[in-house]
C-alpha positions in Angstrom: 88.8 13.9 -50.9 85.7 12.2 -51.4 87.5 8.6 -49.7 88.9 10.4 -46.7 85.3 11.5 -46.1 84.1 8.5 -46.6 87.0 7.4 -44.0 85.6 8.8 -41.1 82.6 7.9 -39.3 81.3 11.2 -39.1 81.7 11.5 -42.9 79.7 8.3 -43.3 76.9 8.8 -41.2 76.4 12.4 -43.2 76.4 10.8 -46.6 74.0 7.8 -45.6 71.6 10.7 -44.4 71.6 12.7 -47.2 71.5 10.1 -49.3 68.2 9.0 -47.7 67.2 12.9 -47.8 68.6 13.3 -52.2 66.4 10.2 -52.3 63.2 11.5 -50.9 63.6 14.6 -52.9 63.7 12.5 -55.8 61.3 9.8 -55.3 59.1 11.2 -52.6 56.4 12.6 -55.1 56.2 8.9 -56.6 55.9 7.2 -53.2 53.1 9.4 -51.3 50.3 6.9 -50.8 47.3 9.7 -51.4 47.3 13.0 -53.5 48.8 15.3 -51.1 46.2 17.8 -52.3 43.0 16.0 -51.7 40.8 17.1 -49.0 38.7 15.0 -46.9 36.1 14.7 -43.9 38.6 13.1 -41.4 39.9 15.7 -40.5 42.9 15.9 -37.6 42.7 12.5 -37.8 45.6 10.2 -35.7 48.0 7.8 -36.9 45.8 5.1 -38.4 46.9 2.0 -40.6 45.2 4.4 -43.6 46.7 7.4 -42.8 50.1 6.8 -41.1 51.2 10.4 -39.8 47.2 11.3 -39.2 45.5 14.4 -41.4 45.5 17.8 -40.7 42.5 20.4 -40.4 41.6 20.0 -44.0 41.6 16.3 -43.9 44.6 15.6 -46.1 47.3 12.6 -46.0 50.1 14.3 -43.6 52.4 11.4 -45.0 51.9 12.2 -48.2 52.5 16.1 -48.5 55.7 15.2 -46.1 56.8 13.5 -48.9 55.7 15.5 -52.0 56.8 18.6 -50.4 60.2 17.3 -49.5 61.5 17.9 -53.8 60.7 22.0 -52.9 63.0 22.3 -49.5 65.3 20.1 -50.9 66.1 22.0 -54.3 65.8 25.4 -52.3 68.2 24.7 -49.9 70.9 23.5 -53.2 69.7 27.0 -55.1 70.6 29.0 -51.8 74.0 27.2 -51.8 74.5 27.3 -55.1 73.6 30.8 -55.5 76.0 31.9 -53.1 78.6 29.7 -54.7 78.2 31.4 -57.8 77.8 35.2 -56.6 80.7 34.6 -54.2 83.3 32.8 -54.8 84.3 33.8 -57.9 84.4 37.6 -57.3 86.3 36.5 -54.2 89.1 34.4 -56.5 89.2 37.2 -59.0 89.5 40.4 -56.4 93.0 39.0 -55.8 94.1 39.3 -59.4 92.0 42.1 -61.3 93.0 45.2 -59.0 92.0 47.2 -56.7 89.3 48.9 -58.1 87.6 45.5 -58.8 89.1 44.7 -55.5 87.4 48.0 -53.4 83.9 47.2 -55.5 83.7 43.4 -54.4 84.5 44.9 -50.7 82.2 47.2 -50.9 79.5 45.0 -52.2 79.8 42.5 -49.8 79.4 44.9 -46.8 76.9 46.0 -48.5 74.8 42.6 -48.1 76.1 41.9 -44.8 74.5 45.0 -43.5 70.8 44.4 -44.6 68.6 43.1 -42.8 68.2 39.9 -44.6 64.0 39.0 -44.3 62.9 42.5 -44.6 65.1 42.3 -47.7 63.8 39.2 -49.3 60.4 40.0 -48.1 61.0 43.5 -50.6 62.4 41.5 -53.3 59.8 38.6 -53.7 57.2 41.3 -53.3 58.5 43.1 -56.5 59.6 40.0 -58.1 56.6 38.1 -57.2 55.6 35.0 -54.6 58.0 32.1 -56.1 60.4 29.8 -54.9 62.8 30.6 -57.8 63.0 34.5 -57.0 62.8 33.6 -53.0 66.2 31.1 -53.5 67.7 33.7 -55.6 67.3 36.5 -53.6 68.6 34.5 -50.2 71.8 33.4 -52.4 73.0 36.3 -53.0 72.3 37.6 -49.0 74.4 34.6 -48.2 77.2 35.2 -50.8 79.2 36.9 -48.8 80.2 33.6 -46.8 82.0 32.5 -50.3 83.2 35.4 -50.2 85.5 36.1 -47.6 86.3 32.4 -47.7 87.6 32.0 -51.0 89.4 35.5 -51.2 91.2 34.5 -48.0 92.5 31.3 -49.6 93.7 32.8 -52.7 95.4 35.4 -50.8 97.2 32.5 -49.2 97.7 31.2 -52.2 98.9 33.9 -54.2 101.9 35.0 -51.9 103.6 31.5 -52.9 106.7 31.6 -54.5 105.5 29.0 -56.9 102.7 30.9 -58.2 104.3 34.2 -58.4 107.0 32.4 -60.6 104.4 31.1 -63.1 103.1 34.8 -63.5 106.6 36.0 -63.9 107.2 33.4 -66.4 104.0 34.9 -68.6 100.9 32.5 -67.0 98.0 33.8 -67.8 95.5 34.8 -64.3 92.7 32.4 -66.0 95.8 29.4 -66.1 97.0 30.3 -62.4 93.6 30.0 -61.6 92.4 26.8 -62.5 96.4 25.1 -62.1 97.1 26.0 -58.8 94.6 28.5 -57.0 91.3 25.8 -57.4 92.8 23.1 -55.9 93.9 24.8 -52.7 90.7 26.9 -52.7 88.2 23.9 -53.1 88.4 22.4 -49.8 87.6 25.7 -47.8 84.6 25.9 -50.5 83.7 22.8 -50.2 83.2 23.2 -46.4 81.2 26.1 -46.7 79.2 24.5 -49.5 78.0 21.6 -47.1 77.4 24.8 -44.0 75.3 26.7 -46.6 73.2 23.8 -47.8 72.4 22.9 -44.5 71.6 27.1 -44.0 69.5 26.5 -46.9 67.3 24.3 -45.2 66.9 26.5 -42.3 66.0 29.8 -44.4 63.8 27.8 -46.8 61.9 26.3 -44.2 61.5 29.4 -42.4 60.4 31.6 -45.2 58.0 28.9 -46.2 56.8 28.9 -42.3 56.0 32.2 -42.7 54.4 31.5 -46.4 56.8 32.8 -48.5 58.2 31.5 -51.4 55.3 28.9 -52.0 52.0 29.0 -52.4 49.3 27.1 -50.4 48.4 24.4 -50.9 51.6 23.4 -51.9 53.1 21.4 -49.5 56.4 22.0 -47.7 58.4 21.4 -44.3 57.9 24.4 -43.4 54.5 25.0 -44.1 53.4 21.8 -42.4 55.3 22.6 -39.0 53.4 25.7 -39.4 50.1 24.2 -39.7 50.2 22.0 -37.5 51.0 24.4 -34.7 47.8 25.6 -35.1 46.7 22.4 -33.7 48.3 21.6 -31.1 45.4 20.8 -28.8 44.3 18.3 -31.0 47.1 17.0 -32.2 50.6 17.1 -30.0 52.5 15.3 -31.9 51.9 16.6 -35.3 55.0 19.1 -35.4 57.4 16.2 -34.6 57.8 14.8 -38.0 59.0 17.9 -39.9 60.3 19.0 -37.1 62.8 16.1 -37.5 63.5 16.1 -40.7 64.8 19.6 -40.8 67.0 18.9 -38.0 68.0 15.5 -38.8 68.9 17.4 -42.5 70.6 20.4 -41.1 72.6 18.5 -38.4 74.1 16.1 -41.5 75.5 19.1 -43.7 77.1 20.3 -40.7 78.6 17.1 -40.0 79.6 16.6 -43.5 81.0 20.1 -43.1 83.2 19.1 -40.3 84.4 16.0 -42.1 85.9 18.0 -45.0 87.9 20.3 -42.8 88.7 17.3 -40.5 90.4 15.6 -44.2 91.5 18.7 -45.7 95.0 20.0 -45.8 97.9 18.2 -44.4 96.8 17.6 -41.1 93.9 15.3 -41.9 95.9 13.1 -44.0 97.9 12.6 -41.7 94.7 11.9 -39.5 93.5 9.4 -41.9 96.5 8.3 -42.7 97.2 7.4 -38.9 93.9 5.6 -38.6 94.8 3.3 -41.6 97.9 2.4 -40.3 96.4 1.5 -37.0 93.6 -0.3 -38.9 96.2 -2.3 -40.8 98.4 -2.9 -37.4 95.4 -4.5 -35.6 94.4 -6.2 -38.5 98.0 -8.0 -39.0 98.2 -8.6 -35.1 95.1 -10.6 -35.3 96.3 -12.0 -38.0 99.8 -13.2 -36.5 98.9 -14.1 -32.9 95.8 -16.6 -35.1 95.5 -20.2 -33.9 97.6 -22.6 -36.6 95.8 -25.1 -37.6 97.0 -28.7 -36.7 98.9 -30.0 -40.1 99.7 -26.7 -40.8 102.8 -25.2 -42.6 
């Protein structure tokens, strides 16, 4: 799957993105030019060759917490997803096969977070669980689960109605064999697309929750708490919003066009895509080739 992706445009514009994005999470501490943390007199301060976004109202580098804070909206955004991976999808497999009292319960369950409202919600939870990133990501997993959910149950169901798996349960498989021979693989590619959708989710929730300064606490930086900062400034400094701005948008809009690259691959329809692009890759390459010059002395 991974090549097919890789086949398309679309697919490689996503992964050079959040490549770049993986990549600031993991090296953007190391690479901010000042502490992110340290306070000075120049304060709202413009783009200078010393301070290359400008401060904001507390004098510090706006470079430099852009980069330190990007490791926090980057995990929390891959602990939403994976969360709701988790919580999910694995009920939704197993609701096919372990009856339907396990069945009605999942149901039930998922309605259940479906129907609550989902920041009053996490707003309760962090409040008993305490201000944290951890609890905050936890708690906006599970809201989110029911995505998985649905998605995963209706591929099994799909699934399981083939003759070919009902004959391996008639011949004595074991659910946990059935499972991981033949149910994974045709459940992984919906999953997968909802896995890229969620992360890019992920970004929107975390950076909204930290807007609102949740999850994190000041003066730890983070996208979302810099756009919010710097909207308090806006007379003084216009521009200020643009750069997180942009990075959450740049960050959303590749998930959802890695999303649409999977389904565009998956199944048989996009290999046959693919495969039809590669075929008209290697026609154009061998016309160019034929209708070539021959070189004088040539065979």
């Amino acid at each position: 799957m991974v090549r097919r992706v890789l086949s398309l445009t679309s697919g490689r514009i996503a992964v050079v993105i959040l490549s770049v994005i993986a990549l600031l999470a993991l090296f953007g501490p190391l690479l901010a030019p000042q502490n992110p943390l340290a306070t000075s007199d120049t304060t709202l301060a413009t783009a200078s060759g010393a301070h290359w976004l400008g401060t904001d109202y507390l004098g510090r580098d706006v470079l430099s917490r852009l980069l330190d804070g990007s490791r926090v909206s980057v995990l929390g955004s891959f602990e939403v997803a994976l969360t709701a991976l988790g919580v999910g999808a694995v009920p939704g497999i197993l609701s096919v096969y372990l009856g339907r009292v396990f069945e009605w319960i999942t149901l039930r369950l998922t309605d259940t977070l479906v129907a609550l409202p989902f920041l009053l919600f996490a707003v309760a939870v962090i409040a008993l669980l305490g201000n944290g990133i951890t609890q905050a990501m936890l708690v906006t997993g599970v809201l989110v689960s029911p995505l998985f959910y649905r998605v995963a149950r209706a591929a099994t169901l799909t699934v399981a109605r083939s003759q070919y798996v009902e004959a391996a349960l008639v011949s004595g498989a074991s659910i946990g064999w059935v499972v991981r021979r033949h149910v994974w693989v045709k459940v992984l590619p919906p999953i997968a697309v909802a896995l890229a959708q969620t992360i890019g989710v992920g970004f929107v929730i975390v950076s909204s929750l930290t807007f609102l300064g949740i999850g994190v606490q000041p003066p730890a930086p983070t996208w979302g708490g810099l756009l919010a900062s710097d909207l308090g400034y806006l007379s003084h400094r216009p521009w200020a919003p643009l750069a997180p701005a942009l990075l959450i948008m740049v960050t959303v809009w590749a998930c959802n066009l890695l999303a649409d690259a999977i389904r565009d691959v998956s199944g048989e329809a996009g290999r046959a895509l693919v495969n039809s692009r590669r075929a008209r890759a290697n026609r154009l390459g061998t016309t160019d080739s034929d209708s070539a010059p021959v070189p004088a002395g040539g065979a």
